[in-house]
C-alpha positions in Angstrom: 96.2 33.9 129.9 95.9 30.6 131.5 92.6 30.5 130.6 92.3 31.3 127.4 95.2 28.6 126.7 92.9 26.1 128.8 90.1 27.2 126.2 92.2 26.7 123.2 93.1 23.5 124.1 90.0 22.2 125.3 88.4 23.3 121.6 91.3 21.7 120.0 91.6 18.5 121.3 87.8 18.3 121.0 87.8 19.3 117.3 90.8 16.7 116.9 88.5 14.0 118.3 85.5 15.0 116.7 86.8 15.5 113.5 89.9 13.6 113.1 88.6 9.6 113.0 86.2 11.1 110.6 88.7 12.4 108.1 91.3 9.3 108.4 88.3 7.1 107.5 87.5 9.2 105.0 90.7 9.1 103.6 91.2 5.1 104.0 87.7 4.5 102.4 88.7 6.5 99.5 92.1 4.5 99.1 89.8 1.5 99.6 92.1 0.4 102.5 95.6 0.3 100.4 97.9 2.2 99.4 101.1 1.6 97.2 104.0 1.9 99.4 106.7 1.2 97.2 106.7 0.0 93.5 104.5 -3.5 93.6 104.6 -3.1 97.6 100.9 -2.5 98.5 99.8 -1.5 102.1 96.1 -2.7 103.4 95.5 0.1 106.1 92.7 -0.6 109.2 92.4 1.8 111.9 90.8 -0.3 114.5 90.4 2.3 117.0 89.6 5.9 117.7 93.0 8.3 118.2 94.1 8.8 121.6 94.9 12.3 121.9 96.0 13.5 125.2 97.3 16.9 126.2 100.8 15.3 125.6 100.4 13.2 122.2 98.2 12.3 119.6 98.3 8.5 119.1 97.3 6.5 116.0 97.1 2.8 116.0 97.4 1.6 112.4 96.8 -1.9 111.6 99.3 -2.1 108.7 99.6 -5.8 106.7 102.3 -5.4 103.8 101.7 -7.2 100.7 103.1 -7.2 96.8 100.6 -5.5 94.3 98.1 -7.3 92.5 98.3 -10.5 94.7 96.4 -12.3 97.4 97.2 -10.9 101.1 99.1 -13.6 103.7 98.4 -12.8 107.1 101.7 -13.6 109.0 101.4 -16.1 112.0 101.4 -13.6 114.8 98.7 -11.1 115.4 99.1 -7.7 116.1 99.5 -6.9 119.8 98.2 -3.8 121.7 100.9 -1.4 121.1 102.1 1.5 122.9 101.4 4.8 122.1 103.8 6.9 123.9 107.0 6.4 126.2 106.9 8.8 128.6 110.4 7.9 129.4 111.7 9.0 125.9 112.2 12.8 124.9 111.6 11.9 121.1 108.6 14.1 119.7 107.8 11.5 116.8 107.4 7.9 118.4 106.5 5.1 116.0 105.8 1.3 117.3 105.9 -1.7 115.3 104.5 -4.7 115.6 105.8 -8.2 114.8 103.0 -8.2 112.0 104.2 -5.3 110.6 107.6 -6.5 110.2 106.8 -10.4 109.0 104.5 -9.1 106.5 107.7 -6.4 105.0 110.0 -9.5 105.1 107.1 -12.1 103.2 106.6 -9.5 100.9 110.1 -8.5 100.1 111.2 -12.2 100.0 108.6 -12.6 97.4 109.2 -9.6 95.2 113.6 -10.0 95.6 116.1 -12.8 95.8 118.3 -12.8 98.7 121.4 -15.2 98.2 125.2 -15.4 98.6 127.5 -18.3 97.8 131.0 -19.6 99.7 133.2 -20.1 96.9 136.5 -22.7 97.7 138.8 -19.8 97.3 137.3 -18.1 100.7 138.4 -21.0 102.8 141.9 -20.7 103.7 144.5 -23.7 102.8 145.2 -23.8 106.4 141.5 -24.7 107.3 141.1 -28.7 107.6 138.1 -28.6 105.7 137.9 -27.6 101.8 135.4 -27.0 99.9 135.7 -29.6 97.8 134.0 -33.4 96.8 136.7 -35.3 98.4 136.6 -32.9 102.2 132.8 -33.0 102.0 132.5 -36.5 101.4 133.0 -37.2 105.2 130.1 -34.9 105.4 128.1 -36.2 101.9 129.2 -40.3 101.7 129.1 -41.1 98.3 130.0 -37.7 96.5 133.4 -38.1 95.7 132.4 -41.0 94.1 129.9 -39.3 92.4 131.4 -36.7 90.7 135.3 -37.6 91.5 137.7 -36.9 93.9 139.0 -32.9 94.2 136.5 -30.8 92.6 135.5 -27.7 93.9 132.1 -27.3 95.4 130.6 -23.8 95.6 127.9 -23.3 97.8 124.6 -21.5 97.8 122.5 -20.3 100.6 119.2 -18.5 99.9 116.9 -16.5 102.6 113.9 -18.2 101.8 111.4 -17.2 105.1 112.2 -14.7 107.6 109.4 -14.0 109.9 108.7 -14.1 114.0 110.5 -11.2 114.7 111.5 -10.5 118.2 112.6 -7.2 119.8 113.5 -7.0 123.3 113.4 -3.8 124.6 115.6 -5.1 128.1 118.2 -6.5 126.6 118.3 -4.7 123.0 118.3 -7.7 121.6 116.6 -8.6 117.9 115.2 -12.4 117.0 113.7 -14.2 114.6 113.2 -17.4 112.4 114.6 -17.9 109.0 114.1 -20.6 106.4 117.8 -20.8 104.3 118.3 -23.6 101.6 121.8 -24.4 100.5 123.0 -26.2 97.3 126.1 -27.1 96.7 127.5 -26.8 93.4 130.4 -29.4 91.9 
């Protein structure tokens, strides 16, 4: 029984690795190296390696740069790293890795395609606060807008995502990072 098993598997993982690279290229050539991953969310697919199958796992690395359709791709500042294939130390049967470059390219892309804003209106700052949004409290802040626009106005304020990349995971802490670009107007 052993054997035969030892057979199987042997004929199998050498048919995986014989034939496998072969059909993903095959398969990424005929896609020309993209595919649509959402609508006007493109994905430019490298495989810059062989599979590593073991008797374990099969691993995959996927070079994976996210991009909106019909424009130019923007590399993100970080490079892919050498990712892991499997944790040994985890029981889950489906493991996927990301990289930083991965995830800055989702976040360009997205920032591109969709507006992400929210505002602090005057009425969400409570009387008791010492601070109000308005043009005579934010003039100690803004010299000169009182002034401006007269005293006791209400100011709303806008705050818009406009970069979010660098992302961070630390796997010893469980702990997430990363750099964002906000811009703010204030509205009288």
């Amino acid at each position: 029984m052993g054997t035969i098993r030892d057979e199987i598997t042997k004929t199998l993982t050498s048919t995986i690795k014989s034939e496998l690279p072969a059909t993903l290229n095959k398969l990424v050539s005929q896609s020309q190296g993209a595919a649509l991953i959402y609508d006007g969310i493109d994905l430019d697919i490298q495989i810059p390696e062989n599979p590593n199958i073991t008797d374990k796992f099969i691993g995959l690395a996927i070079k994976g740069l996210i991009y909106p359709k019909n424009e130019s791709e923007v590399e993100p500042s970080v490079q892919p790293v050498p990712m892991t294939y499997h944790n040994d130390q985890s029981a889950s049967k489906l493991q996927v890795f990301l990289s930083s470059y991965v995830v800055d390219s989702a976040f360009y892309t997205y920032l591109k395609l969709n507006e992400v804003h929210f505002w602090t209106k005057p009425s969400d700052i409570p009387a008791s606060f010492p601070v109000q949004l308005d043009t005579s409290s934010l003039n100690m802040f803004f010299p000169g807008m009182k002034d401006h626009y007269g005293p006791d106005l209400p100011v709303n304020i806008e705050y818009k995502l406009e970069q979010a990349e660098n992302f961070l995971v630390r796997q010893n802490d469980d702990t997430m990072s990363f750099d964002a670009d906000l811009g703010i107007k204030f509205w009288v």
